[in-house]
C-alpha positions in Angstrom: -41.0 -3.2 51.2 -42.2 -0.3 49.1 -38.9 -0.7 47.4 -39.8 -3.7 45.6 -42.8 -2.4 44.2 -42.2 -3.1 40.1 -38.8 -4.3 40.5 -38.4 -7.6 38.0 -37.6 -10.4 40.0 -36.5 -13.7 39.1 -35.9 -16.2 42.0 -34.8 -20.2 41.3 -35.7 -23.0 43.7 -39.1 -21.3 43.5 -41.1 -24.4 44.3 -39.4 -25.0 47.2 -39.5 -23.7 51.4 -38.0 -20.1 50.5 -38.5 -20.1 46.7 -42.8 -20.0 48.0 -42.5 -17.8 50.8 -39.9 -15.3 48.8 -42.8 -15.4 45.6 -45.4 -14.6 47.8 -43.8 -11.9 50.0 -42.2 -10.1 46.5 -45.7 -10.4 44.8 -47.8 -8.8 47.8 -44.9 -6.0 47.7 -45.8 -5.1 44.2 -42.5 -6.9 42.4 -43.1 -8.7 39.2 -42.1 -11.9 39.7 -41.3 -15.1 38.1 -39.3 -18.2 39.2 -37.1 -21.1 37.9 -37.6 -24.6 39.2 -37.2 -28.2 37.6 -40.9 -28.5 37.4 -43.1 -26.0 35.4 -46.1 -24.3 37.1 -47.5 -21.9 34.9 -50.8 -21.5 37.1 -48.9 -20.4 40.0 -48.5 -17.1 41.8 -46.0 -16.1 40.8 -45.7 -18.2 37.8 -42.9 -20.9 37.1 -40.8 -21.8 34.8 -39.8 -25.9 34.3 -35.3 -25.7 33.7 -32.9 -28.1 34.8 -30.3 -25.2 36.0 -27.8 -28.1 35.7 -28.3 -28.2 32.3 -25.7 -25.7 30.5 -27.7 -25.9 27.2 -30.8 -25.2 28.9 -30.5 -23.0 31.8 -29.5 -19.8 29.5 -32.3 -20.3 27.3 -34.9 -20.2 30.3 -33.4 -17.4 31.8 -33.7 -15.1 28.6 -37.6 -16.2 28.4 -37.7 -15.0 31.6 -36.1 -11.8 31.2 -38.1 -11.2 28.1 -41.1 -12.0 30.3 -40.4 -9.5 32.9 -39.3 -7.0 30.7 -35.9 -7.0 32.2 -34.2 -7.8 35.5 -33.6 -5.9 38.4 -32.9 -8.4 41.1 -32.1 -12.4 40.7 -32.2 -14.4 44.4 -30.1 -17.5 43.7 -32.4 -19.9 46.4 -31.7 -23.2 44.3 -30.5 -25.8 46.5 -30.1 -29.4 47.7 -28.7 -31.2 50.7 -27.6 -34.9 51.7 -25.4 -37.1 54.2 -21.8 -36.8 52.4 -18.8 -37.6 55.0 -15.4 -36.0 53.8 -13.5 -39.2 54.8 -15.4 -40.9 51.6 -14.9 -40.7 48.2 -17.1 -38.5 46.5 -20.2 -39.8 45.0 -23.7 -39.0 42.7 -25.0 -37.1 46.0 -21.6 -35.1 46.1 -21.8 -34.4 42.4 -25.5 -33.3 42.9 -25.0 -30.8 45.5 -21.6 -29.1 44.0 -24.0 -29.2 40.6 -27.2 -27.2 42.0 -25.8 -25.2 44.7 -22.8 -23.5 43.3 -22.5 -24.5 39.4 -26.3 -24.0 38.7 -26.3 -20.3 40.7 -22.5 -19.6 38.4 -24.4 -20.6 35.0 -27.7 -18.5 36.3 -26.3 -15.2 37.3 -23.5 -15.7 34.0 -27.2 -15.9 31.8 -28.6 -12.9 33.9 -26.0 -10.5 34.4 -26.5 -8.3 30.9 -30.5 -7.5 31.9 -28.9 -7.2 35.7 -26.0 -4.3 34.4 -28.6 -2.6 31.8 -30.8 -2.2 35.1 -28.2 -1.7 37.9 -29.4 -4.4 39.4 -28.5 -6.6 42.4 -27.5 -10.7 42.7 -28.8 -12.7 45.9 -26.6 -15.6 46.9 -28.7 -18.1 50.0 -25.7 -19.8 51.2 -25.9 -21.0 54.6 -24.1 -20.7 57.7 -21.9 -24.1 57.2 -20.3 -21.9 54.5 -18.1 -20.4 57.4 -18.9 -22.6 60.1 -18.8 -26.5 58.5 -19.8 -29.8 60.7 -19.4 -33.3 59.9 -20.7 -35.6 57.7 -22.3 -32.9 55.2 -19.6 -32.0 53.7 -20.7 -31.4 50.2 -22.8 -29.2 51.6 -20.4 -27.0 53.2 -18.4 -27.4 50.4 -20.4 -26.0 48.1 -21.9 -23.3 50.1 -18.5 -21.9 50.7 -17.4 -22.7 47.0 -20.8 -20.4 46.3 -19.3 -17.8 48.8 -15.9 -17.5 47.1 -17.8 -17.0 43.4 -20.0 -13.9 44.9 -16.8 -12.5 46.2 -15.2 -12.7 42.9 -17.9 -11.4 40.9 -18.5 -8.9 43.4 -15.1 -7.1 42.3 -15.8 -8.0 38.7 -19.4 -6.5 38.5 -19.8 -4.4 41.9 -19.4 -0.8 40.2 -22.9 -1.7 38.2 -24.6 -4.8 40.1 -25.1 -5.4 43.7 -23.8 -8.8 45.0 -25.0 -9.8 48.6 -24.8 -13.7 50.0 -27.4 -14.1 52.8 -26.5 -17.1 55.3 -29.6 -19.3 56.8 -28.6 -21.9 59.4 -31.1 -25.0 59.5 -34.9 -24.4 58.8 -37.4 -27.3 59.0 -37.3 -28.4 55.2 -37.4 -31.4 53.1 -33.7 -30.5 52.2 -32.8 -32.5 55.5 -35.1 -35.5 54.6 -32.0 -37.7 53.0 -29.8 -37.0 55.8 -32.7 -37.3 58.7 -32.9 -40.9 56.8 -29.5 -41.6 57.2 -29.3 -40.7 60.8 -27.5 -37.8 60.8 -30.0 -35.1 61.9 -28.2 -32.2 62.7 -31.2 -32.0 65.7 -28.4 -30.8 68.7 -25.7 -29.7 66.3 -27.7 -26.0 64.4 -30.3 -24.6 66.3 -33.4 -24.6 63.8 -34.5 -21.0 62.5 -38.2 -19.5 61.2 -38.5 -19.7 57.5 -39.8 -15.8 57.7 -37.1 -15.5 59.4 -34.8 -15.8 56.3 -37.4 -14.4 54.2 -36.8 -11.0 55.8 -33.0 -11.0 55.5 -33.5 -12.2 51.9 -35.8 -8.9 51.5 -33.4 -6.7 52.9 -30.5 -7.1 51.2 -32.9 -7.0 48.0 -34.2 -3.3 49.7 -31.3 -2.0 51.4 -30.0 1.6 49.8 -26.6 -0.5 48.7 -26.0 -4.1 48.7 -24.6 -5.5 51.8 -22.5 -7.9 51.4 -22.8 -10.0 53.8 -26.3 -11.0 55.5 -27.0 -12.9 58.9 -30.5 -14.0 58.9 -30.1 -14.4 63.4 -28.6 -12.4 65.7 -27.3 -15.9 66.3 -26.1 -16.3 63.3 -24.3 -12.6 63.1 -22.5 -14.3 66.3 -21.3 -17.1 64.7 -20.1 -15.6 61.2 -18.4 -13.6 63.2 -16.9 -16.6 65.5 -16.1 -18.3 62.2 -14.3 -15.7 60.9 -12.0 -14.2 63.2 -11.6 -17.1 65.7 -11.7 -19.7 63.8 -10.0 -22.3 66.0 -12.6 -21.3 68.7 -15.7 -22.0 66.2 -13.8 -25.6 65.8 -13.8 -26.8 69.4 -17.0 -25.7 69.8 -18.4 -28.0 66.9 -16.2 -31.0 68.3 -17.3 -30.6 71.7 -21.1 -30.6 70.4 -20.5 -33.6 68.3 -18.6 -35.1 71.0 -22.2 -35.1 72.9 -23.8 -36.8 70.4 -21.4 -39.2 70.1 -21.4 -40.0 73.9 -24.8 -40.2 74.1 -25.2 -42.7 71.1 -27.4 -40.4 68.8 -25.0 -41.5 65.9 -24.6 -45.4 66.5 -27.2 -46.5 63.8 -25.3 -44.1 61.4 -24.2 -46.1 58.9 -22.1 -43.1 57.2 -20.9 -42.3 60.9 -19.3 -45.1 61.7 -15.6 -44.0 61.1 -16.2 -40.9 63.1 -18.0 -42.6 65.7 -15.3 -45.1 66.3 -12.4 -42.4 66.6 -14.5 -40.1 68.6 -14.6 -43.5 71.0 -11.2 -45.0 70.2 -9.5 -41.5 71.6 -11.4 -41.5 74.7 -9.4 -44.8 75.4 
């Protein structure tokens, strides 16, 4: 952690689950730190600063005040996200747009604001994906969507920028947030589906890819979750049955029956077992 000590930080989503815990733990490790969120807090450790990161005539604006704040830029961590029921059999919708808007066109339109103080300091990019970037489920499929739309922009920019800024995409499975409250509402927990993982947990993966001597580029926050990136990736077709034979489970057992959104799945799932 001694690395971090005044390194110029910049982390959005900072008024949420990570975007605290990340402020706190860079702050008591001596980094200067200042965050992005759609609601100012200028009384907060670290202090905040109020953008819409969906806003293209705004979010560049807010991240040169914070550059000039800091001084410069040596790391950005791209936290900034939202979640919500969105089954791919159904048209996309505002919750669709919302999530393809903050969590991969709002981190694009961030890191394209920050990368000049980023290459003058030869600095590094943080990406928080999450593991339904490699290893998606049903009925959040914006999510997955995005998240692995958000993986496929660090790779690219990783081979334009890599020889003067560090790109690294860390990849959370499900932590106990209010991220999961709109699809909790909708019935579609993913309680039995992702096994729930320790905030600090993905805190100290976060931290590590910041402190490592080079950027790794790909981070597992679990050894769990090195498992399944690695399931996901070379045996793909494996990682699939897996997911149906969970969701197959909750089917049978009727966790999904007051799902409104589930209902198509629900009655195939049923319908084949005929």
């Amino acid at each position: 952690m001694s690395a971090l000590a005044g390194r110029r930080v910049l982390v959005t989503g900072a008024r949420g689950t990570f975007g605290r815990r990340l402020g706190d733990a860079l702050s008591a490790a001596g980094a200067h730190v200042l965050g992005l969120d759609l609601h100012a807090d200028a009384d907060a450790t670290p202090p905040v600063l109020g953008v819409d990161l969906t806003d293209p005539a705004a979010t560049p604006a807010a991240v040169a005040a914070a550059v000039d704040r800091l001084g410069g830029l040596d790391l950005l961590i791209n936290n900034a996200g939202v979640g919500g029921p969105a089954p791919a059999e159904l048209a996309p919708d505002e919750v669709v747009r919302r999530q393809v808007e903050v969590n991969l066109l709002a981190a694009w339109r961030t890191t394209a604001a920050a990368l000049p103080a980023l290459e003058a300091a030869h600095g590094r990019v943080i990406f928080v994906a999450s593991r339904m970037a490699v290893l998606p489920l049903p009925l959040a499929a914006a999510y997955g969507v995005s998240k692995r739309a958000l993986v496929a922009y660090a790779d690219a920019l990783r081979h334009e920028v890599g020889t003067h800024v560090g790109v690294s995409v860390v990849y959370p499975s499900m932590v106990d947030s209010p991220i999961h409250d709109s699809t909790v509402a909708a019935g579609l927990s993913l309680n039995g589906v992702s096994r729930p993982e320790p905030v600090d947990g993905v805190v100290t993966a976060i931290l590590r890819a910041a402190t490592t001597r080079r950027a790794p580029r790909d981070v597992a926050t679990t050894r769990r979750g090195r498992v399944e990136l690695a399931l996901a990736r070379h045996a793909p077709a494996l990682a699939d049955r897996l997911v149906r034979r969970t969701v197959a489970k909750r089917i049978a057992a009727g966790d999904l029956d007051r799902a409104v959104l589930a209902a198509g799945m629900v009655r195939r799932h049923r319908d084949a077992r005929r």
